[in-house]
C-alpha positions in Angstrom: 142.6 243.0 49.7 144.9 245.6 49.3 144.3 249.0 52.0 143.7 251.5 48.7 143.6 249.8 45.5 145.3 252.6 43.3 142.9 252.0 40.1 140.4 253.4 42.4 142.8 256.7 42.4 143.3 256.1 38.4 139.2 256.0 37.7 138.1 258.2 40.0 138.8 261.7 40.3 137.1 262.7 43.4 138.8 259.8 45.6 142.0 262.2 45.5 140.5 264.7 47.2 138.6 262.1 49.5 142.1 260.5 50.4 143.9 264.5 51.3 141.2 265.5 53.1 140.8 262.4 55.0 144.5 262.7 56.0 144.2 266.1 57.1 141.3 265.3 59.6 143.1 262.3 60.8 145.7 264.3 61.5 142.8 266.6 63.5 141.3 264.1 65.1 145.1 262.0 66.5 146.1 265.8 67.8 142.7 265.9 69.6 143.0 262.2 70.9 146.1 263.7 72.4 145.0 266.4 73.8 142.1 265.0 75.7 144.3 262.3 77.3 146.4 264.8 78.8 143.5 267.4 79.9 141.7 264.5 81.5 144.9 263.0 82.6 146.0 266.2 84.3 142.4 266.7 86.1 142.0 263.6 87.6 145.7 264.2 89.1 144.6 267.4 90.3 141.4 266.3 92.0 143.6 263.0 93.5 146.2 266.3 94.8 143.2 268.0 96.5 142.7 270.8 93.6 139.9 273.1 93.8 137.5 273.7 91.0 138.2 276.8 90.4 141.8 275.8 89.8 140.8 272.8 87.3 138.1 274.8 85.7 140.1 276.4 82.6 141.5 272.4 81.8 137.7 271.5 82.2 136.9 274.1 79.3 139.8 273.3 77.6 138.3 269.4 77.5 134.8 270.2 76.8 136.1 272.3 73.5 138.5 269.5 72.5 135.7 267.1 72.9 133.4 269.3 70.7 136.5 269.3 68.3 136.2 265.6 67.8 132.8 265.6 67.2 132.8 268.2 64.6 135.9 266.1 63.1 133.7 263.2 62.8 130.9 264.4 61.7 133.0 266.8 58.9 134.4 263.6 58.4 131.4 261.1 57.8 129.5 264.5 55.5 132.7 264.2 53.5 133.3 260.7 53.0 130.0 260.8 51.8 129.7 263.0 49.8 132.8 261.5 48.3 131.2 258.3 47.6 129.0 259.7 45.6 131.0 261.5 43.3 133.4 258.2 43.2 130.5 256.0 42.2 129.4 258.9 40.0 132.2 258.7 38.1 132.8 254.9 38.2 129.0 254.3 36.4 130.1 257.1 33.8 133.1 255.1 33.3 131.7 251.9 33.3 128.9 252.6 30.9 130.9 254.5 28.5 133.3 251.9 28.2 131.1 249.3 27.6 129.5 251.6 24.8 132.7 251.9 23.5 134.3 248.5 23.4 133.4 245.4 21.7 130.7 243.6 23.4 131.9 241.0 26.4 130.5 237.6 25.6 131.2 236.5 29.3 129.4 238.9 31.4 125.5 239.0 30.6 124.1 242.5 30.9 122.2 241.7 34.6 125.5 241.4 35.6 126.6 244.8 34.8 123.5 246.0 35.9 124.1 244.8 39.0 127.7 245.7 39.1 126.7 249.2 38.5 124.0 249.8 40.8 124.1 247.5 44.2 127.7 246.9 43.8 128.9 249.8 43.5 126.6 251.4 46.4 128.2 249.0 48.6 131.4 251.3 48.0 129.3 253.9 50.9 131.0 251.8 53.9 134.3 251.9 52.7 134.6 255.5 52.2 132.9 256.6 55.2 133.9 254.0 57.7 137.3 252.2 56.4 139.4 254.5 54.8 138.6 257.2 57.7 139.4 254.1 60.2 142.8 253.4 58.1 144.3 256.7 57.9 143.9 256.6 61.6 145.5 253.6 62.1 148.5 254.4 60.6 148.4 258.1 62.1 147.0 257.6 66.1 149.6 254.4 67.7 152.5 256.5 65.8 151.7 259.0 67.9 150.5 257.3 70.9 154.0 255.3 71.1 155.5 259.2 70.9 153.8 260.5 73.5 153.8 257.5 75.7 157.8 256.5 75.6 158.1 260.4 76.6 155.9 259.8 79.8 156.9 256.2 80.3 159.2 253.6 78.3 158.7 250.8 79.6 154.6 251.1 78.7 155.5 252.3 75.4 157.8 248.8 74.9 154.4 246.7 76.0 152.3 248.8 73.5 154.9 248.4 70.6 155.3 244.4 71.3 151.9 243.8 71.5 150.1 246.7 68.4 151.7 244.3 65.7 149.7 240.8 66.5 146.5 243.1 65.8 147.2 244.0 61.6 148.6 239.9 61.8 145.4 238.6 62.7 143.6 240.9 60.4 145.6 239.8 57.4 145.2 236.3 58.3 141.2 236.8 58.9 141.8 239.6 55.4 143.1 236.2 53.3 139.9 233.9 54.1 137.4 236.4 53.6 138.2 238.0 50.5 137.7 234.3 48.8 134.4 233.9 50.3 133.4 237.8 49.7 134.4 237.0 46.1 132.2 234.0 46.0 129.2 235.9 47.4 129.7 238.5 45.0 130.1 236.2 42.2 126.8 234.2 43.4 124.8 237.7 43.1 126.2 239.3 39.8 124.7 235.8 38.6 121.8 235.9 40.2 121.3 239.4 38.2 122.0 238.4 35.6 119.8 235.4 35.5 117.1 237.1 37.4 117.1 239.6 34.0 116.8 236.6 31.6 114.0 235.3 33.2 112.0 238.4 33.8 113.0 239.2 29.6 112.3 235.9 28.7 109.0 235.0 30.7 106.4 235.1 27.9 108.7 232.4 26.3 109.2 230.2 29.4 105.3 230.0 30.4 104.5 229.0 26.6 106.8 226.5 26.9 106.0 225.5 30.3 109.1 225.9 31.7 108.5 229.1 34.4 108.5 227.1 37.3 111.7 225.5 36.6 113.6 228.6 36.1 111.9 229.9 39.5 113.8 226.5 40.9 116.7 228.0 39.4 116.4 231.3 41.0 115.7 229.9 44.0 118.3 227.6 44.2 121.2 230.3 43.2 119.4 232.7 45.7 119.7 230.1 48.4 123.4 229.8 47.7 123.6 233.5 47.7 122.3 233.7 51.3 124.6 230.7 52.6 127.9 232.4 50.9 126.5 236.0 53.0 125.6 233.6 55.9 129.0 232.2 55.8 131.1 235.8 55.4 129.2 236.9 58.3 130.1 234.2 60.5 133.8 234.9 59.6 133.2 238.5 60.1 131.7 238.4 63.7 134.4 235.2 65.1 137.3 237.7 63.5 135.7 241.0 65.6 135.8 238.8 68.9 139.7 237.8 67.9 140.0 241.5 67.3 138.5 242.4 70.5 140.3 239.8 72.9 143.7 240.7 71.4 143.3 244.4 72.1 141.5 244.0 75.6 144.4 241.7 76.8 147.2 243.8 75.8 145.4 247.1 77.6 145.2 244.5 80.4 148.9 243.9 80.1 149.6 248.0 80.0 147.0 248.0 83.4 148.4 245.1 85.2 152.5 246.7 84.9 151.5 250.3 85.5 149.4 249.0 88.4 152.4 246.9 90.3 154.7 250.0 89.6 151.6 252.5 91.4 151.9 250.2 94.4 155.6 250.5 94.6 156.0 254.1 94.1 157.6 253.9 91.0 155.6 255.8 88.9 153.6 259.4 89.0 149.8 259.0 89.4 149.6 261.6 86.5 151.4 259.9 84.1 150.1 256.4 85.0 146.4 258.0 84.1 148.2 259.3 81.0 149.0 255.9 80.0 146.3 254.3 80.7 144.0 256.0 79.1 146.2 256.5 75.8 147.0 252.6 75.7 143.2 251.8 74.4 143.3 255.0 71.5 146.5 253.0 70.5 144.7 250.0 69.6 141.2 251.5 69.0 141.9 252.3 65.3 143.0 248.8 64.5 140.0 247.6 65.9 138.0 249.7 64.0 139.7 248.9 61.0 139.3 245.2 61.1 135.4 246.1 62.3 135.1 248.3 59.2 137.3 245.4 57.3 134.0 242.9 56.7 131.9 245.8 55.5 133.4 247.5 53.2 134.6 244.0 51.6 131.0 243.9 49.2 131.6 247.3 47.7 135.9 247.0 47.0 135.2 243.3 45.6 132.4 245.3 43.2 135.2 248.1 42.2 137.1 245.5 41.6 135.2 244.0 38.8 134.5 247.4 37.5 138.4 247.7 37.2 138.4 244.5 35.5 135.5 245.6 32.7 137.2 249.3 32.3 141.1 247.5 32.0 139.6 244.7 29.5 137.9 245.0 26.6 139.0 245.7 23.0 139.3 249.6 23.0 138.3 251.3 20.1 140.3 254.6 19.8 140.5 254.2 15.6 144.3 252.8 16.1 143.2 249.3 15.1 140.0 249.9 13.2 138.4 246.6 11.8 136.9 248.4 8.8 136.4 251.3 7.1 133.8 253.4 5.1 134.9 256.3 2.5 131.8 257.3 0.3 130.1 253.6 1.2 132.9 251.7 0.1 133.9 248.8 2.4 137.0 246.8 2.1 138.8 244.1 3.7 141.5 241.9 2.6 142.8 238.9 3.7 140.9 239.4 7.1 141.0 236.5 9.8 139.5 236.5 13.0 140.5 234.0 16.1 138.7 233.5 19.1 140.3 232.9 22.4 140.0 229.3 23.1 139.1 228.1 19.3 141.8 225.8 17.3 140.0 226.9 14.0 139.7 231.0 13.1 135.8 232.0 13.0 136.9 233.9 9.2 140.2 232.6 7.4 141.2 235.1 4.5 138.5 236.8 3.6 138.4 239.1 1.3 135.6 241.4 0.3 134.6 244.7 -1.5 131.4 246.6 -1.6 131.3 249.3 -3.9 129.0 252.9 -3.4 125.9 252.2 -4.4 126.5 248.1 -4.4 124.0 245.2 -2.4 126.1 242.2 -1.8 125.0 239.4 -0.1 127.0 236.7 2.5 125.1 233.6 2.4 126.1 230.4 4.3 125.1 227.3 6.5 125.3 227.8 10.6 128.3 228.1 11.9 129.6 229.5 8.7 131.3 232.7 10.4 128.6 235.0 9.2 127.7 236.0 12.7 131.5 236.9 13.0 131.7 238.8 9.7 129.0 241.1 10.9 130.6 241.9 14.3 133.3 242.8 12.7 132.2 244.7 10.6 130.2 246.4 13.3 133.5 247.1 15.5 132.6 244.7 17.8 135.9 242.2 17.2 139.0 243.0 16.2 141.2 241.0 12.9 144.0 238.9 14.0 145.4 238.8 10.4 145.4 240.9 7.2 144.5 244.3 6.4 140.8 246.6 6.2 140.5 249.5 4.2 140.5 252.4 6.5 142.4 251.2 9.3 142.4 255.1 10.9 138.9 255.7 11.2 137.4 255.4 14.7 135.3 253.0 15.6 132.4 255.9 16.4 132.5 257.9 13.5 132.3 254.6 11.2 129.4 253.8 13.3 128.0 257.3 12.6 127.9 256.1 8.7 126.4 252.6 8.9 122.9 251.6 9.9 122.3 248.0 11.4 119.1 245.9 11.1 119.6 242.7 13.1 117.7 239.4 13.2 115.9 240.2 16.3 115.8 244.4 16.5 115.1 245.5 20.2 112.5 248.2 20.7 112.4 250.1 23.5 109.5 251.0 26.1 109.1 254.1 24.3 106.4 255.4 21.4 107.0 254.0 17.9 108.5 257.7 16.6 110.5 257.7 19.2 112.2 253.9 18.2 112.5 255.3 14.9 113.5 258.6 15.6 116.9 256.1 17.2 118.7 256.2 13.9 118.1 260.4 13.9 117.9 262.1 17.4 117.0 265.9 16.2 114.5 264.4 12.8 111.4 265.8 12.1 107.9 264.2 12.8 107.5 264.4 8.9 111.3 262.9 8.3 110.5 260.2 10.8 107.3 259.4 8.6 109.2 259.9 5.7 111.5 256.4 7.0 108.1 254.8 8.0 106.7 255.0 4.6 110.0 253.5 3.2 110.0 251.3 5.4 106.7 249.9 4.4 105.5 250.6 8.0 103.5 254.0 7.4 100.3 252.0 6.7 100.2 249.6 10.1 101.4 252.8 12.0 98.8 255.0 11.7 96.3 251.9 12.3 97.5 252.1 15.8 95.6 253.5 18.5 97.6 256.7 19.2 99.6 256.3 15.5 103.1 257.7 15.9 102.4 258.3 19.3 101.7 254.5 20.1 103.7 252.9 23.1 105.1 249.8 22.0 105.9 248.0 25.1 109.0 246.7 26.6 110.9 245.0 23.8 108.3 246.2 21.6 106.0 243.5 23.4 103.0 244.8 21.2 104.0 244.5 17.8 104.7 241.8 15.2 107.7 240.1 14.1 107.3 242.0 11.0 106.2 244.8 12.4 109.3 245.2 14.6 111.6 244.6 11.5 110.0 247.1 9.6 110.3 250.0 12.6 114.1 248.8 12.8 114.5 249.3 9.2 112.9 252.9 9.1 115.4 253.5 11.9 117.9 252.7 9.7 116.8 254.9 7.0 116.4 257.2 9.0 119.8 257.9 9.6 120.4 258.0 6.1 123.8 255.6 6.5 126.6 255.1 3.8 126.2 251.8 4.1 123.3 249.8 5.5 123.7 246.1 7.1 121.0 243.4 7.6 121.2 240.3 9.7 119.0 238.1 8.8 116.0 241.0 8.7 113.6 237.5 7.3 114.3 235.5 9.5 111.6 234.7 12.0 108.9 235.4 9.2 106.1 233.6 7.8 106.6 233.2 4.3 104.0 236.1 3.1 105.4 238.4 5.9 109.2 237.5 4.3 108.2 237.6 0.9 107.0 241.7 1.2 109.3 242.2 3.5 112.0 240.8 0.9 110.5 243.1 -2.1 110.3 246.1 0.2 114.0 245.3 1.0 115.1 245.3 -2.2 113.0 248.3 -3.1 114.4 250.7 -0.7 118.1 249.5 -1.0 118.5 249.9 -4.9 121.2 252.0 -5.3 122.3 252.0 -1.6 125.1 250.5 -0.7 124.2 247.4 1.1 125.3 244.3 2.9 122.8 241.4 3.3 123.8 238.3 5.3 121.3 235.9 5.5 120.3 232.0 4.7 116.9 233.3 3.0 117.8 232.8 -0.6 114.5 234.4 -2.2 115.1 237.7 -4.8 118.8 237.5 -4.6 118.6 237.4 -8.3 117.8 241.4 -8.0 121.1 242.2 -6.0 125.1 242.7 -7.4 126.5 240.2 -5.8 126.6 237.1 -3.8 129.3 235.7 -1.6 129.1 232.1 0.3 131.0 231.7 3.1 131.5 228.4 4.4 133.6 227.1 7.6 135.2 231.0 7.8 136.5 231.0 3.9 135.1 233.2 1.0 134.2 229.4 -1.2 131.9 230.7 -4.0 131.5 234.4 -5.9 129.0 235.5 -8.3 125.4 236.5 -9.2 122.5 234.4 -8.5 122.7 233.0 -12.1 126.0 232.1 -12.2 125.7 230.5 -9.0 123.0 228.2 -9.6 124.6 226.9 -12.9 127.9 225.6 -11.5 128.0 222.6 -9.1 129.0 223.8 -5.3 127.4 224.9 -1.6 125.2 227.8 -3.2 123.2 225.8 -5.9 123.0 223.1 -3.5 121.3 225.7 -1.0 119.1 227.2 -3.1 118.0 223.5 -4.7 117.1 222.8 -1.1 115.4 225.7 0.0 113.4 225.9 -3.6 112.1 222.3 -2.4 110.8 223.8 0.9 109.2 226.6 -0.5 111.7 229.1 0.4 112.7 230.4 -2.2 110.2 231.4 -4.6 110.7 233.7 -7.6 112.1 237.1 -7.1 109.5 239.8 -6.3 110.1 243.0 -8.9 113.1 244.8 -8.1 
């Protein structure tokens, strides 16, 4: 672990300030060290000489106000650290958060984890501001100046201290090297127990239908037992390295005692100055003590930083230099696109090539696995092209989002009324705007059936709705905002067939003469739209209307001869 990570400088304002003012009270609080050694060293040597009080009196006030001078330094110093930590964490969850909002989604951390990245782990950030950093600024500041003072007073004792300071920082980096692997492992064991923990508590209604609650409570327990043995075994390493710690630094005070002592009973030294000494020689090894003390603590809350560092120095950034589409007046555009995952031999999308005119509904049909899924996140911003060109390359990724409306497959709903889920795609509409997009929508009607109408909470993940119902708030959403070009994923897809079927004819009602992009495996009505293009294995394969389709021999007819068997696709509603 390195002392001060300088990221932590980069992403976090306030730790400047944090780091110069904890230098200047170190700087305090060595002078005072100094100071009381002498004061104290001087009065004892007085009393030994026979000194009255009234001639040790003004060193006695002198002491008492430097003592009260270290206590206000340490408590200035804990108030600030602090406060400090605060302001750094502050900023860190701003950053965080803002990042992820801003770059493409990261497939390999699930949201508990960042969740739990951005509130226990980065609390644990409290001990290393106001314990370790404190303790390391005076580590490098207080045996400087101890050495100073004590090869001015007495050499030789300064040589025992300077031999002996340096096996201290060995032992901690040794100790330093086998913890941070096992603080890692702990951390990692509790970001996935976050994230799990989350998946479960979403996912419960599922797991008790299916009977399978209990074994995901085996799961829980078993990650949370392995939690406890990782902290169990940190600990263990943390206490054994504080008694290494402590023996080193005892033994070499006893090393300063035992020489000062042999040269007190030869004569060879002041009384004075040996007090001097040996009350300096511990505030020489104190802080590196303290330091590999504060070491095990603050470990939890740098390892967390450390992962934040990782999510805000990762991610696809989306500052408009590399836009992966574009939108002028609706019209989207990309040409000769392909798209490769890290770790795939094939590309998800391999030169494709699509238009969709203002005012134009195409549709992206395709078996699993075709690359739809990738097609719409790119389109959404979420991934980047490896290959070929897009048609506004310059636009940000948040004002493209700004004109674009998305309806996915499985629209989340917040823990919040049903105007306010709708009001999502329009922040400052009207009740009778909002409405407006219900009754568009085809959602008006169940709406007002509700027990509170507008005002109805619809529970977490919109726990108290239908499938349909849920679709038809997330499209009102989307009208809501009114977009330039609206995108559905698959907005039929966990239907009954009469719940598709007016869902499909409301669809196609509300998008005529908007521009549109449909992808979906649902083949009924497409008849009523401009265009349709099947994508297969990543590659553009077949292009035309529904017609023309189904009259030449490829993947489309053969999908829509299949899905007419099962009943999916019945005749097209009126368009």
């Amino acid at each position: 672990m390195r002392p001060l990570d300088p990221r932590l400088l980069h992403h976090a304002r306030a730790a400047r300030a944090f780091l110069a003012g904890t230098v200047a009270l170190g700087l305090v609080t060595t002078g005072l060290v100094l100071a009381q050694a002498v004061l104290l060293a001087r009065i004892l040597a007085g009393a030994f000489d026979g000194q009255g009080v009234a001639d040790l009196t003004p060193a006695f006030l002198l002491l008492l106000a430097v003592a009260a001078g270290r206590a206000l330094a340490a408590y200035g110093g804990e108030a600030m650290a602090l406060r400090a930590a605060g302001a750094v964490k502050s900023q860190l969850r701003l950053r965080l958060v803002g990042h992820v909002l801003r770059c493409a989604p990261d497939a390999s951390r699930q949201p508990g984890e960042l969740a739990t990245l951005a509130t226990r782990g980065l609390d644990a950030l409290d001990p290393y501001f106001a314990r370790y950093l404190p303790q390391l600024v005076l580590a490098c500041l207080t045996p400087v100046a101890v050495l100073a003072v004590v090869g001015g007073a007495d050499p030789l004792s300064a040589g025992v201290i300077a031999a002996t300071l340096p096996l201290i920082p060995v032992f901690m980096i040794l100790v330093g090297l086998h913890t941070r692997a096992r603080t890692e492992r702990q951390w990692s064991l509790l970001e996935k127990l976050g994230g799990h923990f989350l998946d479960v508590v979403e996912g419960l209604p599922t797991l008790k239908v299916f009977g399978r609650a209990r074994a995901q409570a085996a799961v829980i327990r078993e990650v949370t037992g392995a939690h406890r043995r990782a902290t169990m075994r940190t600990l263990r390493v943390a206490f054994l390295s504080a008694l290494v710690l402590e023996l080193l630094s005892t033994l070499a005070v006893a090393l300063v005692a035992v020489e000062i002592g042999l040269r007190l009973l030869g004569g060879g030294m002041p009384y004075e100055t040996a007090l001097l000494v040996l009350l300096l020689a511990p505030e020489a090894y104190l802080p590196l003590r303290n330091v590999g003390a504060q070491f095990h603590a603050s470990m939890e809350g740098v390892t967390a930083a450390g992962r934040v560092f990782e999510v805000l120095d990762g991610g696809v950034p989306e500052d408009g230099t590399a836009a992966a589409a574009g939108a002028a007046g609706g019209r989207v555009r990309l040409d000769g696109v392909t798209v490769r995952h890290p770790g795939r031999d094939l590309p998800a999308l391999s030169d494709v090539s699509l238009e969709v005119a203002p005012g134009e509904r195409l549709v992206v049909v395709g078996p699993s696995g075709a690359g739809k899924s990738t097609l719409l996140a790119l389109l959404l911003r979420f991934v980047h092209p490896t290959e070929g060109r897009t048609g506004f390359e310059d636009v940000p990724a948040e004002r493209w989002r700004e004109r674009i409306a998305w309806v996915p497959q499985d629209p989340y709903l917040f823990a919040g009324s049903v105007a306010d889920n709708i009001r999502l795609g329009d922040p400052g509409a009207s009740g009778h705007a909002v409405r407006r997009a219900a009754r568009l929508a085809g959602a008006d009607e169940f709406v007002r059936a509700l027990p509170q109408g507008y005002d109805t909470p619809v529970g977490v993940h919109g726990a108290r709705l239908s499938g349909g119902e849920r679709q038809r708030l997330a499209l009102a959403r989307a009208l809501l905002a009114d977009p330039a070009l609206l995108v559905l994923d698959e907005p039929t897809a966990h239907l009954d067939p009469a719940a598709r079927a007016a869902l499909t004819a409301d669809l196609l009602r509300v998008t005529r003469g908007r521009t549109t992009l449909l992808i979906t495996h649902d083949l009924t009505g497409l008849d009523a739209v401009d265009e349709i293009a099947v994508l297969d294995r990543g590659r553009i394969v077949q292009r035309g209307t529904h017609r023309d389709l189904v009259r030449r021999d490829g993947l489309y007819r053969r999908m829509w001869t299949r899905s007419d068997a099962e009943g999916q696709a019945s005749p097209p509603p009126s368009s």
